[in-house]
N, C-alpha and C positions, 0 to 999 in steps of 0.2 A: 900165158893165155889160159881162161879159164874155161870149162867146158860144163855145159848144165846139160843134166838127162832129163826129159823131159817123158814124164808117164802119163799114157793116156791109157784110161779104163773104159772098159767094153762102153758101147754105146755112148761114148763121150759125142758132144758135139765138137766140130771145130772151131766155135766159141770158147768155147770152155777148156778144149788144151790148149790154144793159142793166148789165150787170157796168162797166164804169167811169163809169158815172152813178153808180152806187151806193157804188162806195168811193173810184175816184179822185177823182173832182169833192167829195167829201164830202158827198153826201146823206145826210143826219138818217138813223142808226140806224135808224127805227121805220118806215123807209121799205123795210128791208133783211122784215121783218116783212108788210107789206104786197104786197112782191113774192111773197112763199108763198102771203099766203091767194089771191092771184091766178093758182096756178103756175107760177111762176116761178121754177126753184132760181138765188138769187144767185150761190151759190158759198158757201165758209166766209166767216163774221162775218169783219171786218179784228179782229186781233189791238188788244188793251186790257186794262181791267183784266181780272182772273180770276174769270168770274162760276160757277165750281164750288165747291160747296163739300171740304173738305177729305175728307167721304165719298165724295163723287162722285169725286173727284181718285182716291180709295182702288179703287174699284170699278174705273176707265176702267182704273187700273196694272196691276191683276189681269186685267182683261179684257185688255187686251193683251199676256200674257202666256198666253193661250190657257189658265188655271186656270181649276178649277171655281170660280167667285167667291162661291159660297153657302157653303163649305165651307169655302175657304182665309180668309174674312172671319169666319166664325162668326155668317153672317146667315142668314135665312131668302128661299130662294128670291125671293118677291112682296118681300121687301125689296130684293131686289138686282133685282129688274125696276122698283121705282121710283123707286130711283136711277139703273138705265140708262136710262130713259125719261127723269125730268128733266134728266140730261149728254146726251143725244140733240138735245133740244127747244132746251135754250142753248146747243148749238154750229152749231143749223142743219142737224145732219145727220139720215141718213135710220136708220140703222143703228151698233150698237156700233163697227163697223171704223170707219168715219166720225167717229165721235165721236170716238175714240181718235186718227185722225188730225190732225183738225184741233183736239183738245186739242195734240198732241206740235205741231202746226205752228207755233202760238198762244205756245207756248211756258208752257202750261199744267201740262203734264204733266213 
């Protein structure tokens, strides 16, 4: 059995010492899930497969390119809010910037 010590420095948040339980040591995905409903931001997913799909993938590229994304996609508004909401949800983040990021970090994007 192995055993990790885990240091946390003054003022750490519980983000940030719980972040390498979470993806270093490899704790089970669903764990990273369980940290939110708890508040607890991980941090972004650890990079795997690409759980966007190819609209999503559409939306986030348009979004971060600062376009109107209803207009440039030829969608309807509440379409393109729930596509951003779903790429929101499956990257962990809180907001489209976020999303976009840690798609592009992921190597999603």
């Amino acid at each position: 059995m192995t055993t990790t010590h885990l240091t946390v420095q003054p003022n750490a948040s519980a983000a940030s010492a719980l972040r390498p339980l979470v993806f270093d040591l490899g704790v089970p995905l669903g764990s990273y899930y369980l940290l939110r409903k708890l508040g607890v931001d991980p941090g972004p997913r650890a990079a795997g497969p690409n759980p966007l799909t190819l609209r999503e993938r559409d939306v986030l590229s348009v979004a971060a390119d600062g376009a109107t994304i209803a207009q440039r996609l030829y969608l309807s508004e509440s379409t393109v809010r729930n596509y951003l909401s779903s790429a929101i949800g499956k990257t962990g983040s809180r907001n489209r910037i976020e999303a976009v990021q840690a798609a592009r970090a992921n190597g999603w994007l």
